[in-house]
N, C-alpha and C positions, 0 to 999 in steps of 0.2 A: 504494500500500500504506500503511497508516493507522501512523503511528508512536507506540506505545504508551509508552513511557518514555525520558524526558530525561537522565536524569544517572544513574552507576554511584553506590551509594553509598559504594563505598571512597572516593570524592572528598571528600564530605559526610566522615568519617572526615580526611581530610589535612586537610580545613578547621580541625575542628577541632584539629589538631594545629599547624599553620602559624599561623593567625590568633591565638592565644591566648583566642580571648572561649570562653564555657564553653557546654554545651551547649546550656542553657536560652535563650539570648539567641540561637543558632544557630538556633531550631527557632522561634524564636516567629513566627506569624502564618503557621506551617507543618500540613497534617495528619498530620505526623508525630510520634510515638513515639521514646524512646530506642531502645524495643525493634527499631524497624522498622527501624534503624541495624545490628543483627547478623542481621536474618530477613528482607529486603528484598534482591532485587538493584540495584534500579533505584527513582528516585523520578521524579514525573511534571514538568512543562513550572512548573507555576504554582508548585509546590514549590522549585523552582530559582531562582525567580524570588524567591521574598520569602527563600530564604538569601541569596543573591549579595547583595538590599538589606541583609538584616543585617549582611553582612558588611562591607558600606560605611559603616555607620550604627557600625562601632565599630572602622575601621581609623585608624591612625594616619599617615596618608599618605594623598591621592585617584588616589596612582598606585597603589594597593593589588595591584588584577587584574595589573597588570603583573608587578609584585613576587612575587606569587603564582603566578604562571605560569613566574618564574624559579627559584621554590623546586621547584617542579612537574620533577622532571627525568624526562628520558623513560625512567627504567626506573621511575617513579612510577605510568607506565601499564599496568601488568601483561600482559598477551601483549600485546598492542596495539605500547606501547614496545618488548618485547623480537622483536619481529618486525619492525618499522622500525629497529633495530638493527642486526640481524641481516640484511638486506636486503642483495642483492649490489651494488648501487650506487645514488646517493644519490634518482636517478632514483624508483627502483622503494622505497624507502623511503619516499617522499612519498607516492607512487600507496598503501603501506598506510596510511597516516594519513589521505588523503582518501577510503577505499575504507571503511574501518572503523572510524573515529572513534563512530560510532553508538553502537558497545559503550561508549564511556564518555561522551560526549556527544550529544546528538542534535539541539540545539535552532539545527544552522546544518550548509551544505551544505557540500561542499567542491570545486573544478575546476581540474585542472592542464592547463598550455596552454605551446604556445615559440610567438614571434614572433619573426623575423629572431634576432639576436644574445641575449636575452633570456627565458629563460622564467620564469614564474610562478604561483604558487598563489594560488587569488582565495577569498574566505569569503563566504559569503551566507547572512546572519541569517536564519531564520525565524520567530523567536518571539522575545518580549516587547518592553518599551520600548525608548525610544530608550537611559537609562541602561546596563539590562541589554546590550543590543548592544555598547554599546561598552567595558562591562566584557570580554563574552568576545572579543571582537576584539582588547583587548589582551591576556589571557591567552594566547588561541590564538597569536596570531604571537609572541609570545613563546617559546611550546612547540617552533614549527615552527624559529625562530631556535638557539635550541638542538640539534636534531637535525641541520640544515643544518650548522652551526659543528664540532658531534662528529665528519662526516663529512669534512668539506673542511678544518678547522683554525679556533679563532678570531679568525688574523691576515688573515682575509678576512672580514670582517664588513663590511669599508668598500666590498667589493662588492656585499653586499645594499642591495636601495632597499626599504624600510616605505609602505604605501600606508593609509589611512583615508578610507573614505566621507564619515566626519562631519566634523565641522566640527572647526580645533584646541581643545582644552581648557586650561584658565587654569595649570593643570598641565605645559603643555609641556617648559618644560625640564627636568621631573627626569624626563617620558617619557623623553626622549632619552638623559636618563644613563642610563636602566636599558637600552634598545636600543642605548648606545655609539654612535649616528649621530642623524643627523636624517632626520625625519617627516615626510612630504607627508599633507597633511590636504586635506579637501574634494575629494581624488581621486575618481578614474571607478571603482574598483573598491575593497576592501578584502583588502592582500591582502603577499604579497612578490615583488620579482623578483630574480633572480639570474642572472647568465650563462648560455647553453646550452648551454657546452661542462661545465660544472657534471654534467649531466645524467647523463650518462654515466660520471660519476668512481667508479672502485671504492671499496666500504668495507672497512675496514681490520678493519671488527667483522664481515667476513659470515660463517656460519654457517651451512652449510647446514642443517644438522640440525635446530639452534634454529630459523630463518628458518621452515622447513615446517612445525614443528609448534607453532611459536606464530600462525601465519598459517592453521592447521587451529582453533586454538581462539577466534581471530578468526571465522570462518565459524561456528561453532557461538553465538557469544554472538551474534553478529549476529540470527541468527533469533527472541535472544531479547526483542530491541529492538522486533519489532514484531509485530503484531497476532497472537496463539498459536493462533487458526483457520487460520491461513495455513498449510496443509501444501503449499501448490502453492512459497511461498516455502524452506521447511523441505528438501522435496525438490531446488530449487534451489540451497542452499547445501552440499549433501551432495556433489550433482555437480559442482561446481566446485570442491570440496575435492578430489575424485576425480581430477578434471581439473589440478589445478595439479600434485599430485603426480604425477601421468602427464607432466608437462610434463618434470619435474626429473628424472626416470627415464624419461627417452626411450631407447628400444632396449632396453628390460626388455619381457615379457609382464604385463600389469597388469591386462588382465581389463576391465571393465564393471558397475556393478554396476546389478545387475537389481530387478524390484519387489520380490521377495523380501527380497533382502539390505536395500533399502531402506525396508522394512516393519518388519524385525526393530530396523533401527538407532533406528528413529521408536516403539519397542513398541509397535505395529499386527500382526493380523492382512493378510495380504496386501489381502481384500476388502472391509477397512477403510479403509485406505488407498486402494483403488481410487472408491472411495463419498466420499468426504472431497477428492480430488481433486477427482471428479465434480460435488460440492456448490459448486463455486469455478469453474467450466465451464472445466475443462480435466484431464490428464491424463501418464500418466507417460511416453508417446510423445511428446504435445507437448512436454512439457519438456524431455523430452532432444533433441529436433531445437532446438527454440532454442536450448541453452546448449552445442551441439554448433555451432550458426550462431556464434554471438556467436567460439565460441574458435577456428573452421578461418578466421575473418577476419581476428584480430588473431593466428595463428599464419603466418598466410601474410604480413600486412605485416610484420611481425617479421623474416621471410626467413632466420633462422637453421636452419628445418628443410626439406628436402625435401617436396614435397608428397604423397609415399606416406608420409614420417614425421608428415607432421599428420594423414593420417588414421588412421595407425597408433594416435596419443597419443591420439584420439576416439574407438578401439575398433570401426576398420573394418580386419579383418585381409586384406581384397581390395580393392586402390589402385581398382577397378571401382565399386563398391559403392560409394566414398567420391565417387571422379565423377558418380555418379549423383544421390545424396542432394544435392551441393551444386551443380546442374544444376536441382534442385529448389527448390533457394533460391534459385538470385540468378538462373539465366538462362542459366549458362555456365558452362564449364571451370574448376576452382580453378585449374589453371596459366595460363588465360587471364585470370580475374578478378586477377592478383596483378600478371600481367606490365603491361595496363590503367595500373596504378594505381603503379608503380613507373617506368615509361618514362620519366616528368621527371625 
């Protein structure tokens, strides 16, 4: 899927508030407008690219990105922040910031992973120089160091390890001050680890309320990050919004929502929607058997719900029906497929 826009421009906005240099030095060798700054959601990949230089070109420190990623606090980030906030433990607050970073940055991926004792979030740049990378590589972990530290405390910082792809920079040691540790450079990844038993730690800030529905306007800004033909993607963001809250409200009646409702929400004509799908070679059946696949997978290794309750929360109200469909997909039993795979 083609990813249309880099950077929210409320950021663009903190810049200029944070950095002090003034608009005009901000924007130059940009195609942006003062104006595009209040009528703009989003600016593109190359635009990001000559602020972040400007922003180099009049910072008063070369640890600047870092500095500014520490001013950056995570309610900076508008639902984004207030949903990894908000997040039931520190685990599944990572998983929103590597799942939906897109809404305010787009120009690097993100992948959480645990190894033996140890897990960690790795960054992979996909766009610009080698400078730009490793501005937002220090920004980023920066952000992430922040949100880790609100959740566990910051007299465990000295249990975080900092990882950099690059090479060290001549800057090192005031990196360091600003990370409170030291910095493995020309690392195999870009990225932080931190304990696994971490993972699991409840937040002391979770919220259901808040969590759901800043994690609902995450999935709407998402779809606005990439390509706006995309209704096959627009329609998948709808149902997984659907789906999470079905998760949360397990043993409630929640319903399904059908192309109608999903027509209305998208303001399409049903047949419009149908045509519009169809133009993208696929459809509102296929979709919803994938993104029904994807959640009766990671709801069965999950193991916290019964297997007539995942297919409940998937809107098969006959435990029959639900064995059949995902007998369809993989080959076999959900309760065979889960037990398989939990047996070590």
């Amino acid at each position: 899927m083609k990813t249309k826009t880099v950077c929210s421009t409320a950021y663009v906005k903190m810049y200029l508030k944070l950095s002090g240099i003034n608009e005009e030095e901000l924007l130059a060798g940009t195609k942006l407008q003062s104006s595009d700054l209040e009528h703009r959601e989003f600016i593109e990949v190359s635009d990001h690219i000559a602020l972040m230089h400007n922003l180099a070109r009049h910072a008063s420190s070369p640890a600047w990105a870092a500095t500014l990623g520490s001013q950056l606090n995570i309610n900076s980030h508008g639902s984004l922040g207030f949903a990894a906030l908000s997040a039931p433990t520190l685990g599944e607050a990572l998983q929103v910031m590597a799942d939906y970073h897109s809404t305010r940055l787009a120009s690097f991926s993100a992948e959480l992973g645990v190894e033996g004792q140890r897990a960690r979030i790795v960054i992979h740049l996909k766009e610009g120089d080698a400078l730009y990378q490793r501005w937002i590589s220090e920004s980023v972990l920066k952000i992430l160091q922040s949100l880790i530290l609100t959740i566990v405390g910051d007299f465990e910082n000295h249990q975080l390890s900092f990882h950099f792809a690059s090479s060290a920079p001549e800057y090192l040691g005031e990196l360091e001050s600003i990370f409170n540790t030291g910095c493995d450079f020309d690392a195999e990844f870009t990225g932080i680890e931190f304990p696994a038993s971490w993972w699991e730690m409840p937040s002391s800030l979770y919220d259901e309320g808040s969590y759901r529905s800043n994690l609902s306007k995450c999935l709407e800004r998402s779809a606005l990050a990439v390509d706006t033909d995309s209704f096959v993607h627009k329609v998948e963001c709808l149902l997984k919004e659907h789906f999470d809250q079905a998760v949360s409200l397990s043993g409630s009646d929640h319903g399904l929502p059908d192309l109608s409702y999903l027509a209305d929400t998208l303001c399409l004509g049903e047949r419009t929607l149908i045509r519009r799908l169809a133009s993208e070679k696929s459809s509102y059946k296929r979709i919803l058997a994938r993104v029904r696949q994807q959640y009766a997978e990671s709801l069965l290794l999950k193991g916290t719900l019964s297997v007539a309750d995942v297919g409940f929360v998937l809107g098969y109200s006959d435990p029959a029906n639900f064995n059949r469909a995902f007998r369809k997909w993989l080959g076999m039993s959900p309760a065979l497929w889960r037990r398989e795979r939990t047996v070590d």
